[in-house]
C-alpha positions as CSV (number, residue, x, y, z in Angstrom):
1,X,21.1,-52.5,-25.2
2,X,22.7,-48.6,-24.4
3,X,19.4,-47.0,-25.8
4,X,17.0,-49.0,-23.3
5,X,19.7,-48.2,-20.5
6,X,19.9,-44.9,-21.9
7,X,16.0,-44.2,-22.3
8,X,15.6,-46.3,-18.6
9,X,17.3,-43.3,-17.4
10,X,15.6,-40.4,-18.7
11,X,12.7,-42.0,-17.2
12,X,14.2,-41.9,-14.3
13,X,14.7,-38.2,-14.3
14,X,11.3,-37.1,-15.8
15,X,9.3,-39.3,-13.4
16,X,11.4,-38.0,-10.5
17,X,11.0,-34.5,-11.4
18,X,7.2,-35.2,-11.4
19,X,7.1,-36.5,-8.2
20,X,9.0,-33.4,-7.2
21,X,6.4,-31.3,-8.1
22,X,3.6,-34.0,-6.7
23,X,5.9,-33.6,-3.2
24,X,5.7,-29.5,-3.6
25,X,2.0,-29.4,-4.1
26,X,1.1,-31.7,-1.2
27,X,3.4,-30.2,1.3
28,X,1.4,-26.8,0.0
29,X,-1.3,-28.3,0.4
30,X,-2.6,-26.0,3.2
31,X,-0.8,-22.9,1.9
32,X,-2.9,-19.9,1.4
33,X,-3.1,-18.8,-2.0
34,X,-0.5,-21.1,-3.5
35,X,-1.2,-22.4,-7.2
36,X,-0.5,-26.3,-8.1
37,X,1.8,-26.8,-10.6
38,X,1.8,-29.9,-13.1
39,X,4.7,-31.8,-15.3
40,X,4.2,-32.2,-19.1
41,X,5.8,-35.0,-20.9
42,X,7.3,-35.3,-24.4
43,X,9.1,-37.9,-26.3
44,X,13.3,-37.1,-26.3
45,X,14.4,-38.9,-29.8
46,X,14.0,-41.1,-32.2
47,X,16.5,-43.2,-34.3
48,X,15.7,-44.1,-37.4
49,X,16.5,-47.7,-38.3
50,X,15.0,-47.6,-41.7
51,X,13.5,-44.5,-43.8
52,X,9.9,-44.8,-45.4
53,X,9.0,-46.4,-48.5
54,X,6.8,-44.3,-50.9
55,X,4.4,-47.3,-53.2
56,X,5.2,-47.6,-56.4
57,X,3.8,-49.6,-59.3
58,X,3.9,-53.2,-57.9
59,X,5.1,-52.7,-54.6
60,X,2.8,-50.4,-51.5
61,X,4.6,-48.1,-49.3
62,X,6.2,-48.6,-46.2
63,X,6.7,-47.2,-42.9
64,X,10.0,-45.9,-41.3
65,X,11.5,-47.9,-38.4
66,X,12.5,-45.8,-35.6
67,X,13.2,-46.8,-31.9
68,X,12.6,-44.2,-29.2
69,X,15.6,-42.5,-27.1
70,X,14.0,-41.9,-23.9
71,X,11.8,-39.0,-22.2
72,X,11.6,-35.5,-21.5
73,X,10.2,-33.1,-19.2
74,X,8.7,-31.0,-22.1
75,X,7.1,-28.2,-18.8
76,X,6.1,-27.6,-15.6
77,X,2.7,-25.2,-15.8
78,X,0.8,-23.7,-13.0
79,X,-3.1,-23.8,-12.4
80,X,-4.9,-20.6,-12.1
81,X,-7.9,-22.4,-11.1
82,X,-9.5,-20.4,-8.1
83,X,-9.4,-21.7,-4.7
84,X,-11.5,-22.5,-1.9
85,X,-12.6,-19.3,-0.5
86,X,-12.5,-19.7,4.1
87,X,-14.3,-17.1,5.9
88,X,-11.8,-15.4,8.3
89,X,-13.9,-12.6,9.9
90,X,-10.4,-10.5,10.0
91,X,-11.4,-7.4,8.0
92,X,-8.3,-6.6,6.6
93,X,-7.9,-10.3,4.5
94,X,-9.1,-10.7,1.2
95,X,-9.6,-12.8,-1.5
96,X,-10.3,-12.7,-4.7
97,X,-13.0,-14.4,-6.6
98,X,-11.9,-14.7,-10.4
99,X,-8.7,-13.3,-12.5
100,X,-6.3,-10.7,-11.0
101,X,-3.8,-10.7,-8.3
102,X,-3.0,-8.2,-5.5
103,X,0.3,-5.9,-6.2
104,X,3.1,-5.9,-3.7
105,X,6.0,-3.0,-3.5
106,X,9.1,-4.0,-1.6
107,X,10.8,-1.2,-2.1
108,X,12.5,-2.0,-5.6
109,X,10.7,-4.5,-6.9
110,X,6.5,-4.9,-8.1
111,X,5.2,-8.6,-7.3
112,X,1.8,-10.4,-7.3
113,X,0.2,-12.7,-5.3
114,X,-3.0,-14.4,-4.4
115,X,-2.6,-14.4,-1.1
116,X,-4.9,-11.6,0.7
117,X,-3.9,-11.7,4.0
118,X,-3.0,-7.9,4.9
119,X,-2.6,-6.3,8.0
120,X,-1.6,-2.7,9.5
121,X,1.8,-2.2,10.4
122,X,2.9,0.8,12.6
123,X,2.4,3.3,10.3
124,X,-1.2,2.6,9.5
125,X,0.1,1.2,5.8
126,X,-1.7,-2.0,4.5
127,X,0.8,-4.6,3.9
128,X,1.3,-8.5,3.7
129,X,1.4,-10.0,6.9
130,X,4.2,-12.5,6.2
131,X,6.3,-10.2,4.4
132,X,5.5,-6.8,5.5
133,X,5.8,-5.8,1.6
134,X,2.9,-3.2,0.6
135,X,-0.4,-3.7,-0.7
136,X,-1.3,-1.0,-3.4
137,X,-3.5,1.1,-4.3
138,X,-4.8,3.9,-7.2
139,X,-2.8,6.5,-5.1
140,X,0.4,3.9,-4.5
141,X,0.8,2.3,-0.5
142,X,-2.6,2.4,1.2
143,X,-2.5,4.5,4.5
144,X,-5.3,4.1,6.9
145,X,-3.7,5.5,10.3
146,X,-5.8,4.9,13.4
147,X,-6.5,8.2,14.6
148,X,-5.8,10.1,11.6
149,X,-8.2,13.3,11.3
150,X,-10.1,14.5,7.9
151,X,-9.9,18.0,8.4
152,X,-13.2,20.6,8.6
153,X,-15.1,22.2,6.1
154,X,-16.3,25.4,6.0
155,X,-20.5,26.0,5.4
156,X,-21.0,27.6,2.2
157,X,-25.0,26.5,2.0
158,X,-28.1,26.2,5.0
159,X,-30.7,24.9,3.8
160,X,-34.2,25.3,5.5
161,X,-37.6,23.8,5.4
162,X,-40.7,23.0,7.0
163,X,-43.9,25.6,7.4
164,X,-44.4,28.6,8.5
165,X,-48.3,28.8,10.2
166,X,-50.7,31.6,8.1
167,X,-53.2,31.2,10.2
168,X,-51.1,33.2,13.2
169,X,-51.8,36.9,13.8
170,X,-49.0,39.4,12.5
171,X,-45.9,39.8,14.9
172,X,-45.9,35.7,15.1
173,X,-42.3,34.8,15.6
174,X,-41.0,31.3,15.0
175,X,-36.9,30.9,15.9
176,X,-34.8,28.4,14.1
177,X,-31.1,27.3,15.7
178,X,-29.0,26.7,13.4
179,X,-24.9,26.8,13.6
180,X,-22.2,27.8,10.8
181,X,-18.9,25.7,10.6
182,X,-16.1,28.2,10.1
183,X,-12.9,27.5,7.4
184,X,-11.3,25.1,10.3
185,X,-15.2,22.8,11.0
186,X,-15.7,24.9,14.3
187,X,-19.1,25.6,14.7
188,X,-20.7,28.8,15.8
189,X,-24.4,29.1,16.9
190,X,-27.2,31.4,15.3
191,X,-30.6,32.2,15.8
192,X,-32.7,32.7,12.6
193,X,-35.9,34.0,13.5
194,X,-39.5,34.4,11.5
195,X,-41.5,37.3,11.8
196,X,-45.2,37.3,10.4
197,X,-45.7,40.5,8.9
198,X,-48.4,40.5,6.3
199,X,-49.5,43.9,6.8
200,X,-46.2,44.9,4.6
201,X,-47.6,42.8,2.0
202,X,-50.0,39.5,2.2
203,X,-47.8,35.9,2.5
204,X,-44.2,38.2,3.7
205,X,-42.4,36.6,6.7
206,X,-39.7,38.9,7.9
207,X,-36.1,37.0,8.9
208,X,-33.5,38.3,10.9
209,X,-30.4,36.3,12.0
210,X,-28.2,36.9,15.4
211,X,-26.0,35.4,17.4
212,X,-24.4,35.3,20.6
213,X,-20.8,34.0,19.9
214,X,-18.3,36.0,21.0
215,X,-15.9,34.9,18.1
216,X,-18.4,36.4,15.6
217,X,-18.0,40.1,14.8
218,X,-20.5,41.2,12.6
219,X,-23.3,40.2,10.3
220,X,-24.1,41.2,6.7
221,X,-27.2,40.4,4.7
222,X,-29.1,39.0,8.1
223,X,-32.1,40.3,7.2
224,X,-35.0,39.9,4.9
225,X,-38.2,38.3,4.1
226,X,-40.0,36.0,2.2
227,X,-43.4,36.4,0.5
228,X,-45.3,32.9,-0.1
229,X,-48.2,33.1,-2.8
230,X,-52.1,32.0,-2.4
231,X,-50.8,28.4,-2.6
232,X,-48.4,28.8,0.2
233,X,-45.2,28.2,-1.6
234,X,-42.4,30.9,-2.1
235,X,-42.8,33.7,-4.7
236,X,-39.8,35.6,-3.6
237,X,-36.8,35.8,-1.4
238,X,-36.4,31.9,-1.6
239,X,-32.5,32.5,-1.3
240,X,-30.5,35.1,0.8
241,X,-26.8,35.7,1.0
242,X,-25.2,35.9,4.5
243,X,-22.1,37.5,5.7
244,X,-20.5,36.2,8.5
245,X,-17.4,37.8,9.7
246,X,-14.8,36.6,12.4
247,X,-12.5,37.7,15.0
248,X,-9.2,37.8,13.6
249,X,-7.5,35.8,16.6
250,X,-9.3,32.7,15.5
251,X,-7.4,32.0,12.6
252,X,-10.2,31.3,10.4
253,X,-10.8,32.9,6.7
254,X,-13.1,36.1,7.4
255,X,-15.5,37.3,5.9
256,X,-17.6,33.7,5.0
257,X,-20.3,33.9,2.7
258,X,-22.9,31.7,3.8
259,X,-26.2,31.4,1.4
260,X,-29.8,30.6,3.1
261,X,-31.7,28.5,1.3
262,X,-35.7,28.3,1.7
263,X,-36.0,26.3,-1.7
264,X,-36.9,27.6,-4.8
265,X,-40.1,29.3,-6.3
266,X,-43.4,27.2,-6.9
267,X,-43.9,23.1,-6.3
268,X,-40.5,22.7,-5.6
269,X,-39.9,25.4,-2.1
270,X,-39.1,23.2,0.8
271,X,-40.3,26.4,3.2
272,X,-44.2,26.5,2.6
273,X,-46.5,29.4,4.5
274,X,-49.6,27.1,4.8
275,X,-52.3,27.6,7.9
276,X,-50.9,24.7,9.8
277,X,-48.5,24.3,12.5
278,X,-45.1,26.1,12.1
279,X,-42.5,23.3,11.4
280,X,-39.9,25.2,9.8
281,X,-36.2,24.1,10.7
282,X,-32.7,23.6,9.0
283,X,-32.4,20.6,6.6
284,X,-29.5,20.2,5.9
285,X,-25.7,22.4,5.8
286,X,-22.8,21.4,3.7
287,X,-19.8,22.2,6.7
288,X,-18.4,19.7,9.2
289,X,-16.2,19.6,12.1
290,X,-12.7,18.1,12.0
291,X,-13.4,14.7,12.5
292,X,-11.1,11.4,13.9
293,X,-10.8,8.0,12.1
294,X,-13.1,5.3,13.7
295,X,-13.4,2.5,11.7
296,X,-13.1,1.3,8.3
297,X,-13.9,-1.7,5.6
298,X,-13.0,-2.4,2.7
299,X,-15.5,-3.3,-0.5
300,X,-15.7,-5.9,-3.1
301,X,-14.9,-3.1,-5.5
302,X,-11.2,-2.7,-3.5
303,X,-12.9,1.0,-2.5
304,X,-11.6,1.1,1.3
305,X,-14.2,3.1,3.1
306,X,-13.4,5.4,6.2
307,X,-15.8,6.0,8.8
308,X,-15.3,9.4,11.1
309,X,-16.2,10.4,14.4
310,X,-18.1,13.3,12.5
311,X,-20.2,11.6,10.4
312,X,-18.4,11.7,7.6
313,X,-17.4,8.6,5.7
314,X,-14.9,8.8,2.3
315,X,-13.0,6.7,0.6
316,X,-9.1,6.5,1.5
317,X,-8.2,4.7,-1.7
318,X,-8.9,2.1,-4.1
319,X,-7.1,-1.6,-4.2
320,X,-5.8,-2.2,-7.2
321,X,-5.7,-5.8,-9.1
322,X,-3.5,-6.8,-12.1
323,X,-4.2,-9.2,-14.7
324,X,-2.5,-10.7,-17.4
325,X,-2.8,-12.2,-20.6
326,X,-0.4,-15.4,-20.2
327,X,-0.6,-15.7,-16.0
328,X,0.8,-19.3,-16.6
329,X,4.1,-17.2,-17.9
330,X,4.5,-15.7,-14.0
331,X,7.6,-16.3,-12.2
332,X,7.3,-18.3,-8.7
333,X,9.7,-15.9,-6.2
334,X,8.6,-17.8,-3.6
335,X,6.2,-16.7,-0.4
336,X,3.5,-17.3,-2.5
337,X,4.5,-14.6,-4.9
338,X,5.3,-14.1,-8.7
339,X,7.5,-11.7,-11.5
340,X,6.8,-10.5,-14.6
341,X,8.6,-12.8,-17.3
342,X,9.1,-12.0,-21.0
343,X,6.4,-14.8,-21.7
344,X,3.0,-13.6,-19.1
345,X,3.1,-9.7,-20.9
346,X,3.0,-6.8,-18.8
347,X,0.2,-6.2,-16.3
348,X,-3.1,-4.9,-16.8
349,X,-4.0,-2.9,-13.4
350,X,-7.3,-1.7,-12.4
351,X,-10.3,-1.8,-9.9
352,X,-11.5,-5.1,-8.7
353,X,-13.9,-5.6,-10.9
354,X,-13.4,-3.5,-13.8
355,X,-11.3,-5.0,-17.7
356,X,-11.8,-8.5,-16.5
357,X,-10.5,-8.9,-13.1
358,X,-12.4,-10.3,-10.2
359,X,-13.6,-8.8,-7.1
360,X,-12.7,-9.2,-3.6
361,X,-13.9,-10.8,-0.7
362,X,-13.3,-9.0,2.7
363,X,-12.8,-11.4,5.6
364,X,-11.9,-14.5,3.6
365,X,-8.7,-15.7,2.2
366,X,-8.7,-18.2,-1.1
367,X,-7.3,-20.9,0.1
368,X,-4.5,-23.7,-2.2
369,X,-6.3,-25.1,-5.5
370,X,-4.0,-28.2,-4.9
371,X,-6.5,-31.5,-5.4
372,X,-5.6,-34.2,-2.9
373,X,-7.3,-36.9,-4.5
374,X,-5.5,-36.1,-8.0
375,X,-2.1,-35.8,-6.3
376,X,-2.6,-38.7,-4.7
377,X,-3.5,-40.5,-8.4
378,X,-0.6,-38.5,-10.0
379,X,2.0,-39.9,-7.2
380,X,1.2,-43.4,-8.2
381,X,1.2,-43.3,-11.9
382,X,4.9,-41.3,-11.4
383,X,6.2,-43.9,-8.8
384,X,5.0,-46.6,-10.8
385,X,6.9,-44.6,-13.7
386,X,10.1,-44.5,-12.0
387,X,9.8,-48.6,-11.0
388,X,9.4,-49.5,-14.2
389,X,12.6,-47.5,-15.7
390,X,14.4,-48.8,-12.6
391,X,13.3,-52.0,-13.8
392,X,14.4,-51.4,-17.2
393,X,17.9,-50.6,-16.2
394,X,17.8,-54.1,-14.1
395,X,17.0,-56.4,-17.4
396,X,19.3,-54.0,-19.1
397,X,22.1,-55.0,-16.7
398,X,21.6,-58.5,-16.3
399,X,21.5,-59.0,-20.1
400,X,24.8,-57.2,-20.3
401,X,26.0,-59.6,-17.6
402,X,24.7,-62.5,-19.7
403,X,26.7,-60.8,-22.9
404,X,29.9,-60.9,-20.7
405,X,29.6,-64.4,-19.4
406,X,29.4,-65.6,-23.4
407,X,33.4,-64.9,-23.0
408,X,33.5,-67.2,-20.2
């Protein structure tokens, strides 16, 4: 009679720990990123009433005779599976669509969570909104400042092209504007200006450049000429080194060395001296001006792309996801987050992506795996569970009432 009373109560206890977890999974029901967890089962004991029976000659074998002692809550694993993915239209929420999990430094401690929903704080560093701990990156805690600058580039290449018109008498002048950005992005204006001249020698345009700005003290190599062949592309002086030299009071690196670039020699020359219209202007130059932050976004690849007032768009950094190879060995430290254990190995981290994580979905966060209609199932079967061990302790106390009243 003690071992049903005994195994009534362990049925007790596993079935009410299920129905704890059932309880945690439905109140997170709604939580974002949260992973359901389920209960495992196993047998507790067995007492053996009487050993096996190995056949012999004239008698077969039989069985061992053991009665069970009850259950045991053998674990409690958590589901990986992905979650519903719920367009936010916030830019700074993610989620992720297969394996990985976003990295969080508060300071002393790494974590990892599912939960993408980021925001700026007042330092223009990425971090979870709930907990203000820090999303990271390839470089370590993501900045993206509003109002932060990219700093200027100096020109160290002007490219030109277009035509220059053969059918035009000599002395023909055609003036390209073009402007230099000095070691801090300001830029300076020039004047680069074609001179017909094939009485020196058939197909030669002369070149001369000048300029007006005051900060601009002298020019070296600002003259030439190019020589175009019967087909109208360059034969020579498809490059030409210029010196530009600056006031020392601007505070800029002086002398610059700025090369012009008409293109190079046969099929290839972007400047062309063909008998049609003169076209020729500046393609493209390789300096910029200081520029202010103006927007950003971040890419399925994690690759969080700035935007600046200057044209210029570069990538601040890179979110980084982890994997692992036992994630159902992850600590729960609560707020939707987990810790390493002993049992989920170290972390693998790289680009979303990239050795088997997923990527990321910008303006959506994944919400709870957790399965209503299964809960729902689960919570029956466990209350029915606990019932029938209550139950069991019931019989088993009336019967020992029955054994007492014998006396009587």
């Amino acid at each position: 009679m003690l071992r049903a009373l005994s195994s009534a109560v362990s049925g007790l206890r596993t079935n009410q720990a299920e129905l704890d977890v059932i309880g945690n999974n439905i109140a997170n029901v709604n939580t974002v990123g949260f992973k359901a967890s389920q209960t495992l089962f196993s047998d507790l004991l067995n007492q053996t009433i009487a050993g096996e029976q190995a056949p012999s000659g004239t008698v077969g074998g039989k069985d061992a005779m053991q009665i069970g002692l009850g259950s045991n809550l053998a674990a409690i694993r958590t589901i990986f599976t992905q979650g519903i993915i719920q367009s936010t239209n916030n830019p700074s929420d993610l989620a992720i669509q297969g394996e990985g999990f976003f990295i969080l430094h508060n300071g002393s401690n790494t974590l990892y969570t599912r939960a993408g929903g980021f925001t700026l704080d007042a330092n223009g560093t990425l971090v979870d909104a709930t907990t203000g701990y820090r999303l990271q990156g390839a470089a370590g805690d993501i900045q993206i400042a509003p109002g932060s600058m990219i700093a200027g580039s100096a020109t160290t290449t002007e490219q030109f092209g277009g035509n220059l018109d053969a059918s035009q008498p000599d002395g023909t002048t055609h003036v390209i504007t073009f402007s230099v950005n000095d070691s801090l992005g300001t830029a300076h204006s020039l004047a680069l200006t074609f001179t017909k001249n094939y009485a020196a020698a058939p197909g030669q345009w002369d070149f001369s450049v000048a300029t007006t700005d005051p900060s601009i003290t002298s020019l070296t190599g600002s003259t030439g000429s190019v020589t175009f062949d019967t087909a109208g592309t360059i034969a020579s002086g498809a490059t030409a080194n210029l010196g530009v030299a600056f006031a020392a009071a601007t505070g800029v690196v002086t002398p610059q060395a700025v090369t012009l670039d008409f293109g190079s020699a046969g099929s290839s020359s972007r400047l062309t001296g063909n008998a049609a219209n003169s076209t020729a202007t500046l393609t493209r130059q390789d300096g910029f001006a200081a520029g202010t932050l103006r927007s950003w976004s971040i890419g399925s690849d994690g690759s969080i792309n700035a935007s600046y007032d200057n044209g210029r768009n570069t990538i601040l950094d890179t979110i980084q996801l982890a994997t692992f190879d036992n994630p159902g060995g992850l600590l729960h430290a609560g707020q939707n987050m987990f810790t390493v254990s002993s049992n989920s190995g170290l972390a693998h981290v790289g680009s979303p992506g990239a050795g088997g994580a997923g990527t990321l979905l910008p303006g959506a966060l994944e919400g709870s795996n957790v399965d209503l209609a299964r809960q729902f199932t689960d919570l029956i079967t466990a209350q029915r569970g606990f019932e029938a061990s209550a139950r069991i302790i019931r019989v088993g106390d009336e019967i020992l009432q029955t054994v007492v009243n014998i006396k009587q």
